[in-house]
C-alpha positions in Angstrom: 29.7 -65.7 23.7 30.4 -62.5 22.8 33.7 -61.0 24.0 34.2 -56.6 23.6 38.3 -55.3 23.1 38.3 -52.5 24.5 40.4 -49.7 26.3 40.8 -50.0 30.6 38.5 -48.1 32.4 38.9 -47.0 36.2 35.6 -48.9 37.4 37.7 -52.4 35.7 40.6 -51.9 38.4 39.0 -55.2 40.6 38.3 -57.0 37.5 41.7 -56.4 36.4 43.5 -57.3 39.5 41.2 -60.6 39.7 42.4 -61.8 36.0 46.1 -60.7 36.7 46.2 -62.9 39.8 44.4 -65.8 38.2 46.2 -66.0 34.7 50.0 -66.2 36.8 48.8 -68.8 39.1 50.5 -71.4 37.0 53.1 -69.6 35.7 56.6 -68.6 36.9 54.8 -65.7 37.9 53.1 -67.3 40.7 54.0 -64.9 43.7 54.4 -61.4 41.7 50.8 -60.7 43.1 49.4 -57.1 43.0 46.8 -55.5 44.6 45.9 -52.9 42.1 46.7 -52.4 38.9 49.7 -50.5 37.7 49.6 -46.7 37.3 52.5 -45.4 34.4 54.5 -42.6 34.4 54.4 -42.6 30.5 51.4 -42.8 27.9 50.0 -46.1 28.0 47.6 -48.2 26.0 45.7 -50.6 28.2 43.0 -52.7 27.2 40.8 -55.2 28.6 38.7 -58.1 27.5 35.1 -58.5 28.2 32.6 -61.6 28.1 29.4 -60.8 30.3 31.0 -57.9 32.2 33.7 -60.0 33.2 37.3 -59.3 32.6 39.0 -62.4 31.1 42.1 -60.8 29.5 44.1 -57.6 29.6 47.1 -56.1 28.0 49.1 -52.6 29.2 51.6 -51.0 27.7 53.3 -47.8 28.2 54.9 -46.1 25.6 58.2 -43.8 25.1 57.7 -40.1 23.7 61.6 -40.4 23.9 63.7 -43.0 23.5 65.2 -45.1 25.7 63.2 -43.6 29.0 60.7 -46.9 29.2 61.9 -49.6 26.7 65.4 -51.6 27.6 66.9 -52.0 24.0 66.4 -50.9 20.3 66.1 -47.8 18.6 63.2 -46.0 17.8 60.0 -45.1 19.5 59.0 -48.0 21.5 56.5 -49.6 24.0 56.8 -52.0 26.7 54.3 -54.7 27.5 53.9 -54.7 31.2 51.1 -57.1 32.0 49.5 -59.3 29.1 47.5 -62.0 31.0 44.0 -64.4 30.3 41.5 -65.7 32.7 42.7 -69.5 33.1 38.9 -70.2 32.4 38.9 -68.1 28.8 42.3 -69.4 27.6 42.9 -70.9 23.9 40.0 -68.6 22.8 42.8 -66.4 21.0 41.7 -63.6 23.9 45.5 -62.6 23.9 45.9 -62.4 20.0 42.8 -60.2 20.0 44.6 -57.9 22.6 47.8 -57.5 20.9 46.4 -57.0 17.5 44.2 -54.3 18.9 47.3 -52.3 20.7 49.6 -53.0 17.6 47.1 -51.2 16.0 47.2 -48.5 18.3 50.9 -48.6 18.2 51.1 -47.9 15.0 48.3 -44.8 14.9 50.7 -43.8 17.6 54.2 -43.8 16.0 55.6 -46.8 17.5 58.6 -48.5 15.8 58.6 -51.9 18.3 56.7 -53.5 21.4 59.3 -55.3 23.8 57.9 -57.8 26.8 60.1 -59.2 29.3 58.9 -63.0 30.7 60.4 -65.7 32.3 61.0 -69.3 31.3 57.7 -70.6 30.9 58.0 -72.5 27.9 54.3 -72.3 26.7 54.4 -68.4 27.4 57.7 -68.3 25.5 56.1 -70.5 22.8 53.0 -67.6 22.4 55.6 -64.6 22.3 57.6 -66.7 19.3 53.9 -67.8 17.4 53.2 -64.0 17.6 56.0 -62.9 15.4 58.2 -61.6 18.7 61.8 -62.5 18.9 63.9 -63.8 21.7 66.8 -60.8 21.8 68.0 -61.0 25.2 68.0 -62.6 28.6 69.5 -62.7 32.0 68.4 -64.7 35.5 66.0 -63.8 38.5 67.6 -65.4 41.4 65.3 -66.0 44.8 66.9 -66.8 48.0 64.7 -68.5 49.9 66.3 -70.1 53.2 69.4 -69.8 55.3 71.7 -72.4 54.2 71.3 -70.3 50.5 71.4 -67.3 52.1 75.1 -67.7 53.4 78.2 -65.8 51.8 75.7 -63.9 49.5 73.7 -61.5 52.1 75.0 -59.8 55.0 74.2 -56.9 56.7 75.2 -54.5 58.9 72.5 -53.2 61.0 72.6 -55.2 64.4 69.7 -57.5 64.7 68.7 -58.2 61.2 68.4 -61.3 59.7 67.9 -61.5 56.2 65.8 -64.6 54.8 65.0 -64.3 51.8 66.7 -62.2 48.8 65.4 -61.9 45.0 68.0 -60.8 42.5 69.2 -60.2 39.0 72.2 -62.0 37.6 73.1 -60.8 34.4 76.5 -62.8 34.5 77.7 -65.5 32.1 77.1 -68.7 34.2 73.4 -68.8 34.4 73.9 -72.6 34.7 75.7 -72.4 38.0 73.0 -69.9 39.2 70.4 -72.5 38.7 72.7 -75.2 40.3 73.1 -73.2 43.3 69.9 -72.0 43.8 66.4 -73.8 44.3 64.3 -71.2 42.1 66.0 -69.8 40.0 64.1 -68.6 36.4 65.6 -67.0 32.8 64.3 -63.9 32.0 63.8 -63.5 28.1 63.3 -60.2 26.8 61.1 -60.7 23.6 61.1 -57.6 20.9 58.5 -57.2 17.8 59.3 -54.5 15.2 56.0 -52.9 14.4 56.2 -52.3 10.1 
């Protein structure tokens, strides 16, 4: 099996989308389904794996030419990993090592101090991000609303005739606990840095 790193082209935009959808399917990801891929206001580097003109693995980041205007923290010269994701059927095949050694590479050529990714609680995805020489620097909590009785005393509106029924939101308080206690889904969002030397 030979597999080719190399940089996204616009003919790979199906391929792409097919992989995204396929490698969040068990994740925490699950509904944050796109139907084409991602187009940056910034420089980017994106990158795809190929076995058999199949896409099994992709990476995109897009990059600051000044700081702070795409990356959340830090100082420096910085990119953000938007989408890193592997075919279910390719995993454990290092596909995702392979990607993010090629765009630290990259990175580097380009001037970039750090990479920062932002995930949620999946502990295996966590567990890559940590074996990859990322640290764990921040967090806060995605909060989905998904029914009525949930719904009550934290949406209203005033148009006439609307109903909310579902909500997503961001709660960067203190008491992530009592988010998840009073909330069905409810999922910590870690932001994971790697200084690039």
């Amino acid at each position: 099996m030979n597999m080719e790193i190399r940089r996204y082209r616009l003919e790979d935009e199906m391929g792409w989308v097919r992989c995204r959808i396929l490698s969040f399917l068990d994740t925490a990801y699950f509904d944050h389904v796109l139907k084409e891929k991602e187009k940056y206001e910034n420089p980017s580097i994106e990158l795809v794996a190929v076995i058999d003109h199949q896409i099994v693995g992709l990476l995109d980041i897009e990059y600051e030419i000044q700081e702070g205007t795409v990356c959340s923290r830090g100082e420096g010269i910085g990119g953000m990993m938007w989408h890193l994701a592997v075919h279910p059927d390719f995993r454990r095949r290092a596909i995702g090592k392979k990607l993010l050694i090629e765009a630290e590479k990259i990175s580097k050529e380009i001037g970039l101090n750090r990479i920062e990714a932002w995930t949620r609680d999946d502990e295996w995805v966590n567990k890559w991000y940590e074996n990859n020489q990322f640290e764990k620097v921040e967090s806060y909590v995605h909060v989905f609303i998904d029914d009525g009785e949930e719904l009550k005393g934290v949406l209203k509106t005033e148009i006439p005739k609307l109903y909310p029924v579902q909500a997503f939101a961001h709660y960067v308080g203190d008491d992530k606990d009592g988010m998840k206690q009073k909330f069905k889904r409810v999922h910590e969002c870690f932001c994971f840095e790697k200084q690039l030397v």
